[in-house]
DSSP file (Angstrom, degrees, kcal/mol; ACC not computed):
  #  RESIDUE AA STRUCTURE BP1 BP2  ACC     N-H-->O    O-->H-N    N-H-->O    O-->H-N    TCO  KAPPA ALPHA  PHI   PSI    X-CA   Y-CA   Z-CA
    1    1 A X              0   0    0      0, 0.0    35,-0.2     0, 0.0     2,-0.1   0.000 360.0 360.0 360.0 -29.3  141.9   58.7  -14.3
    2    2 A X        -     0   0    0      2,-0.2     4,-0.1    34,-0.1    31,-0.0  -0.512 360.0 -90.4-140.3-156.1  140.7   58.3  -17.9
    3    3 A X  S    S+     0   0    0     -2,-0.1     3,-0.1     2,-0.1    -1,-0.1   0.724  84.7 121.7 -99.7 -26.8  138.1   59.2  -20.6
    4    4 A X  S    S-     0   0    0      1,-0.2     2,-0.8     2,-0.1    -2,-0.2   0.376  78.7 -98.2 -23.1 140.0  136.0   56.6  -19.3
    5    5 A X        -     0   0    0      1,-0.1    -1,-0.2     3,-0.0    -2,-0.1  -0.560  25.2-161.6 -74.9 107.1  132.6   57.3  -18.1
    6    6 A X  S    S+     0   0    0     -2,-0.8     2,-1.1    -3,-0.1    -1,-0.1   0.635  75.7  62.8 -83.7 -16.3  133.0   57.5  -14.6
    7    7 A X        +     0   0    0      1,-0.1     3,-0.1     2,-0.1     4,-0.1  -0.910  48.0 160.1-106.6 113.4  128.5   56.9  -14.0
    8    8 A X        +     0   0    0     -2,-1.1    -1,-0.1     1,-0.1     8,-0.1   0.005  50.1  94.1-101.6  31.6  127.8   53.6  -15.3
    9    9 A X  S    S+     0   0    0      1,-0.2    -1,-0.1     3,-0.0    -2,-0.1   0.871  84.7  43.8 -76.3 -38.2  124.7   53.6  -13.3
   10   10 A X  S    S+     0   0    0     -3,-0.1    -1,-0.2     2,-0.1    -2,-0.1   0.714  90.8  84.5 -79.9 -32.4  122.4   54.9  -15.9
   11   11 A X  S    S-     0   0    0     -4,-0.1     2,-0.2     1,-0.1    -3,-0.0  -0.284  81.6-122.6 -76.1 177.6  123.6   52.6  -19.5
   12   12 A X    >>  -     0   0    0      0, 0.0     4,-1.6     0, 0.0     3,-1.4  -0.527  33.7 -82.2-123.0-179.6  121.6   49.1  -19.4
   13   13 A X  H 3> S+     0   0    0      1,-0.3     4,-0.9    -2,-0.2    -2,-0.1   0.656 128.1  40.2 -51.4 -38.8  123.2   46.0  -19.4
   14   14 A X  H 34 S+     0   0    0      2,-0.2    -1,-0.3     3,-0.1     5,-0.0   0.313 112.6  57.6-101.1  13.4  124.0   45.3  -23.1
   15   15 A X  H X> S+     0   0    0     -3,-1.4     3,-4.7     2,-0.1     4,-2.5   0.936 110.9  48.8 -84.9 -73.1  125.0   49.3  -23.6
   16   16 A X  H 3X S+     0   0    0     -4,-1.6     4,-3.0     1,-0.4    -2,-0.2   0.754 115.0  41.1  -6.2 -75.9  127.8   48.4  -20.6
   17   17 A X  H 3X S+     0   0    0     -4,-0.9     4,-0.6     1,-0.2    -1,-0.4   0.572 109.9  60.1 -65.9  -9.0  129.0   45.3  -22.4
   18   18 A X  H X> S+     0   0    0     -3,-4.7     4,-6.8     2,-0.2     3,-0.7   0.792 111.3  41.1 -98.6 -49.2  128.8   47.2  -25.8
   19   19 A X  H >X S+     0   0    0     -4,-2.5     4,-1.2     1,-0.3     3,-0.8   0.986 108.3  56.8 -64.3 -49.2  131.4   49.8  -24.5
   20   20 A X  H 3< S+     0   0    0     -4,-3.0    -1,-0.3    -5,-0.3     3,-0.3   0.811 111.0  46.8 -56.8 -19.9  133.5   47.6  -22.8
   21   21 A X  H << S+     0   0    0     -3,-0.7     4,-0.5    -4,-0.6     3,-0.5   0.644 103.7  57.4 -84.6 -22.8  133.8   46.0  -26.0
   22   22 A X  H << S+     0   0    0     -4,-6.8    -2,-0.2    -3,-0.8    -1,-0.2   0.631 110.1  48.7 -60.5 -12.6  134.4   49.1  -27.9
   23   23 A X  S  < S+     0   0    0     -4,-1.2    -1,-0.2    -3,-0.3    -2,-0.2   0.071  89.3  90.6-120.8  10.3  137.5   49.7  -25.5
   24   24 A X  S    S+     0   0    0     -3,-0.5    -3,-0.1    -5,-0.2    -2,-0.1   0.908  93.3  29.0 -77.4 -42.0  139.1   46.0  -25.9
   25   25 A X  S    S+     0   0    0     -4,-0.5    -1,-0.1     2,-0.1    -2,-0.1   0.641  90.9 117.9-102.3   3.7  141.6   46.2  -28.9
   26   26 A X        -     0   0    0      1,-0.1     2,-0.5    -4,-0.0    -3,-0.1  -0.160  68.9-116.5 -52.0 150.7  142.4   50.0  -28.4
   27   27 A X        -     0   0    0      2,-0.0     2,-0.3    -2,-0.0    -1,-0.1  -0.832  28.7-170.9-104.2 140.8  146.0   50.3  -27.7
   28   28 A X        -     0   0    0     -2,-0.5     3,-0.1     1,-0.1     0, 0.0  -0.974   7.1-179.3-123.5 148.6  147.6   51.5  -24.6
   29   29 A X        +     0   0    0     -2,-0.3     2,-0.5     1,-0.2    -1,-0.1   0.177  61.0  59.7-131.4 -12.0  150.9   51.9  -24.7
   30   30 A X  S >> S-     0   0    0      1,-0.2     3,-2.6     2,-0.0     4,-1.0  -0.862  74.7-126.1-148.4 152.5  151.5   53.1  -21.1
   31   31 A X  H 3> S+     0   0    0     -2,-0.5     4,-1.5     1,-0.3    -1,-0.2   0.490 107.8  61.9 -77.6   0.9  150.9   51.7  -18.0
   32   32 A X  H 3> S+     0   0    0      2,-0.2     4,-1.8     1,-0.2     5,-0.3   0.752 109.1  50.0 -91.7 -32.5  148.9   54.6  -16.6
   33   33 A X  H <> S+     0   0    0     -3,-2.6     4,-1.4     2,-0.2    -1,-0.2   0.780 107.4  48.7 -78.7 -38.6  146.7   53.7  -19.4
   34   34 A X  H  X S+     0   0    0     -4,-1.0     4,-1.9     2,-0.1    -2,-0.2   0.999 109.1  53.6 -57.0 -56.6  146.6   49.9  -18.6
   35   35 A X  H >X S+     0   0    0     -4,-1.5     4,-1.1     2,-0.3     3,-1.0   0.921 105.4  55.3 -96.1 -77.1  145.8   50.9  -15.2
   36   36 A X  H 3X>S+     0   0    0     -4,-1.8     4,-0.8     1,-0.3     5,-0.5   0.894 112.8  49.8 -28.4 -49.8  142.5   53.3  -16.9
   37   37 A X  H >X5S+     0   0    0     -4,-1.4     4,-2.6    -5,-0.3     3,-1.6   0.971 108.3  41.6 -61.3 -47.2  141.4   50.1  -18.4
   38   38 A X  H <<5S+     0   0    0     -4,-1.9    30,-0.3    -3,-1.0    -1,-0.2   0.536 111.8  60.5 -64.3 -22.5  141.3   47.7  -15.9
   39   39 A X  H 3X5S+     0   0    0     -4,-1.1     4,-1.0     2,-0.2    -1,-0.3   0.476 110.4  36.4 -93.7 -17.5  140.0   50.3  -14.1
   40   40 A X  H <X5S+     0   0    0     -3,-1.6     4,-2.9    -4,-0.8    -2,-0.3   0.781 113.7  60.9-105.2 -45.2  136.7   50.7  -16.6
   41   41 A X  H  <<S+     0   0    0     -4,-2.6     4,-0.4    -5,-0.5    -2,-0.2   0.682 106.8  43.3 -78.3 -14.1  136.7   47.1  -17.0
   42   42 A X  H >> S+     0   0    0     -4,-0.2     3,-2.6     2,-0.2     4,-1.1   0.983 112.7  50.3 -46.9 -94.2  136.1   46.6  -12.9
   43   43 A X  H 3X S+     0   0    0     -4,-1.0     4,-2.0     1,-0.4    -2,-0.2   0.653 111.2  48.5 -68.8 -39.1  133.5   49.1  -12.6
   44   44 A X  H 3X S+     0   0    0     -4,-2.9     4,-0.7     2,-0.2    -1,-0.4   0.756 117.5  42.0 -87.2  -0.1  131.5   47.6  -15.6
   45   45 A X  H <> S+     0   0    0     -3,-2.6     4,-2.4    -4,-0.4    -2,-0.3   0.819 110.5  51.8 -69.9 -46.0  131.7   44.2  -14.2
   46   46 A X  H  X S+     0   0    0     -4,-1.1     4,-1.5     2,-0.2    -2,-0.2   0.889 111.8  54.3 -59.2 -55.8  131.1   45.3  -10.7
   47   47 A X  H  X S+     0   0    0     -4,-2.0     4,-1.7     1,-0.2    -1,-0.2   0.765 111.8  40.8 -49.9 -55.1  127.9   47.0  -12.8
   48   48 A X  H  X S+     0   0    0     -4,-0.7     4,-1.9    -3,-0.2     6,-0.4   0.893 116.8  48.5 -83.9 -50.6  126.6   43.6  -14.4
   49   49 A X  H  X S+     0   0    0     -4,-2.4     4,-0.7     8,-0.4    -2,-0.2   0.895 112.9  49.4 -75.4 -36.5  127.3   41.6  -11.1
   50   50 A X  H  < S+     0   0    0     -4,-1.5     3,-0.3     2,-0.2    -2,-0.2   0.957 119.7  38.0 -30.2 -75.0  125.2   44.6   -9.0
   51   51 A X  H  < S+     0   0    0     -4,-1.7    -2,-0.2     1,-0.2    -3,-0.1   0.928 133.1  20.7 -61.4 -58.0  122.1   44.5  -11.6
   52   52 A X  H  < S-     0   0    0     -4,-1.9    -1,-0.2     2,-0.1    -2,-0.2  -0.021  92.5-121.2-119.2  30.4  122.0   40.7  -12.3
   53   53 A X     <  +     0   0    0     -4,-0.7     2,-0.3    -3,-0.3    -4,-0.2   0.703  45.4 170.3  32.0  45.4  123.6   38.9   -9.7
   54   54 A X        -     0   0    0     -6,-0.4    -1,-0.1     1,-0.2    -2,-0.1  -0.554  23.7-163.9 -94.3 132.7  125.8   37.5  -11.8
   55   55 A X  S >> S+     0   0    0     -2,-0.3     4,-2.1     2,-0.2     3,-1.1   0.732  93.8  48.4 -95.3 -20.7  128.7   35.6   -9.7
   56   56 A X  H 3> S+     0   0    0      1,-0.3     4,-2.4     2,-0.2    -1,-0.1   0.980 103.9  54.9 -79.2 -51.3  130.9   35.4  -12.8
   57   57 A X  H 3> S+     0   0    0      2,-0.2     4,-0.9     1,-0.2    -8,-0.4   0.571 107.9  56.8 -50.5  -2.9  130.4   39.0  -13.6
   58   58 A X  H <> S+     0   0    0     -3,-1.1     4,-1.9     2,-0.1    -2,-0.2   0.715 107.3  44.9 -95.9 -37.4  131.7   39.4   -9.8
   59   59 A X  H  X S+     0   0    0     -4,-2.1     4,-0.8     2,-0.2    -2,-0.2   0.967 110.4  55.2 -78.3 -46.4  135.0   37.5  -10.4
   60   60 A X  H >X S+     0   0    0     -4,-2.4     3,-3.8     3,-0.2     4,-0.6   0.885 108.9  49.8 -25.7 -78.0  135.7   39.4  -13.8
   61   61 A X  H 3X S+     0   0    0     -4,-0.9     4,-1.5     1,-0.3     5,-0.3   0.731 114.4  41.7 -57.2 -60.4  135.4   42.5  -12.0
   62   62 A X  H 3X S+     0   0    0     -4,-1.9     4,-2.1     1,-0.2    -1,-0.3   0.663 112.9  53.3 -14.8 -37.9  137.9   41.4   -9.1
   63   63 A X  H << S+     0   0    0     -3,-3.8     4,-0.5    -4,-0.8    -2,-0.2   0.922 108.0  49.7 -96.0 -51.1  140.1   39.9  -11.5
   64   64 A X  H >X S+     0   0    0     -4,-0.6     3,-4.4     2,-0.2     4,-1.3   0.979 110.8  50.3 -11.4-104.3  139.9   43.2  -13.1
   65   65 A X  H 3X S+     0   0    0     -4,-1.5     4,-3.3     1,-0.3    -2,-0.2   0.694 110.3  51.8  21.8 -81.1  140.8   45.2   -9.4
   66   66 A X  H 3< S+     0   0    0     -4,-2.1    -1,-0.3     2,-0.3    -2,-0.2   0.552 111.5  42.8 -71.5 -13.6  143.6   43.0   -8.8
   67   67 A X  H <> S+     0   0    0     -3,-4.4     4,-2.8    -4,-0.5     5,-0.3   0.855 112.9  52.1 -93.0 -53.3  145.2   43.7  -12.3
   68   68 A X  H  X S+     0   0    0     -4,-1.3     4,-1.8   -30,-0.3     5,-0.4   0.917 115.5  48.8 -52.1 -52.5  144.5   47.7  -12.1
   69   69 A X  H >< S+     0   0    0     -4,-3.3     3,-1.7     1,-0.3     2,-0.4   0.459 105.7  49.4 -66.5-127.5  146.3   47.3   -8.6
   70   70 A X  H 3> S+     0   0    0      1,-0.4     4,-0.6     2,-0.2    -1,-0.3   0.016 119.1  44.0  75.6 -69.0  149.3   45.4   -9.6
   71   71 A X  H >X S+     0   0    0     -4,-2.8     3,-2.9    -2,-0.4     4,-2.5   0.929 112.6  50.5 -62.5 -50.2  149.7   48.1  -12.4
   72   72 A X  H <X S+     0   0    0     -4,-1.8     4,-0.7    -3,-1.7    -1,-0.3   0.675 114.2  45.4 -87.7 -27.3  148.9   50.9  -10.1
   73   73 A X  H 3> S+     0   0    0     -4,-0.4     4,-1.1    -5,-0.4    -1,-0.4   0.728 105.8  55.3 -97.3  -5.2  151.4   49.6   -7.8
   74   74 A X  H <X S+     0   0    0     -3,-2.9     4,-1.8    -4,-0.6    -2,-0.2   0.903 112.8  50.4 -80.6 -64.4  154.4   48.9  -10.4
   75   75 A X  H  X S+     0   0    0     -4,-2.5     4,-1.2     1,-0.3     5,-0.2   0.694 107.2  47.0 -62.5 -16.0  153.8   52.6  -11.2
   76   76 A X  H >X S+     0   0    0     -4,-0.7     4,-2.8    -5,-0.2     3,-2.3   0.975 116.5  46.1 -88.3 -66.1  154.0   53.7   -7.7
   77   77 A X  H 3X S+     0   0    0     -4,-1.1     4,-3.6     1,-0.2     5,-0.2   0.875 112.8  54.4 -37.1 -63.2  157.6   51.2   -7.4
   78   78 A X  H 3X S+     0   0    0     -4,-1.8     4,-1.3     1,-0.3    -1,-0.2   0.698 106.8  51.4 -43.4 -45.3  158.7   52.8  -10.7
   79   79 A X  H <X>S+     0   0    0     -3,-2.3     4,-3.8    -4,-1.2     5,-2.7   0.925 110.4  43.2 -69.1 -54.4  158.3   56.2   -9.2
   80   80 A X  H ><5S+     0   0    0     -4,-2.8     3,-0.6     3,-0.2    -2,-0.3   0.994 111.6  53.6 -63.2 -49.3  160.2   55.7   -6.1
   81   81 A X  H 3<5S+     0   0    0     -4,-3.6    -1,-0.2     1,-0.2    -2,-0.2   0.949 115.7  38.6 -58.9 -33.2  163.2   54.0   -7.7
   82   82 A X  H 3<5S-     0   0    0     -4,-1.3    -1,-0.2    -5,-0.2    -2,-0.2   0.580 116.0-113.6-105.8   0.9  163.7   56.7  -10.3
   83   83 A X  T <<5S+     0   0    0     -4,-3.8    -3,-0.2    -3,-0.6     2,-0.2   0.895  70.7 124.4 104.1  39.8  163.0   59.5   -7.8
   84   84 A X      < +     0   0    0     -5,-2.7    -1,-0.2     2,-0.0    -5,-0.0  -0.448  36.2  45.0-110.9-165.4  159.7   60.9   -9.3
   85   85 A X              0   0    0      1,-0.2    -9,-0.0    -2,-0.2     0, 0.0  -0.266 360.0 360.0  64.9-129.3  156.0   61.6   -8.1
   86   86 A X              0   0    0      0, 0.0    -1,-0.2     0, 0.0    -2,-0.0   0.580 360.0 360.0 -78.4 360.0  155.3   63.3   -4.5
């Protein structure tokens, strides 16, 4: 979906949080790119909540989820109204 690194099993906790913070104030300008974010920004929350049982790091990641879905389902609507995609 993105450039993101799709194994965050190997980086340690504050390498995780260092990228996700390298990727905050980039701009995306389309939603397939929102979608990419939300999508990195899950999986490294889901990562932190995994390792340290973090409850909060569990809700990010959710909260995360539920936005990449939202997007991922606007694009889907978009597609069917104007007659694209499959």
């Amino acid at each position: 979906m993105s450039d993101y690194p799709s194994d965050l099993s190997v980086p340690t906790g504050p390498q995780l949080v260092r990228a996700f913070l390298s990727e905050i104030d980039k701009p995306r300008s389309t939603p397939a790119e929102k979608a990419a974010f939300f999508d990195f920004k899950a999986r490294v929350f889901a990562a932190l909540a995994e390792r340290g049982g973090n409850p909060d790091a569990a809700k990010a990641a959710e909260r995360a989820r539920a936005d990449r879905d939202r997007i991922l389902s606007q694009i889907a609507t978009g597609e069917t109204l104007s007659g694209g995609g499959f």
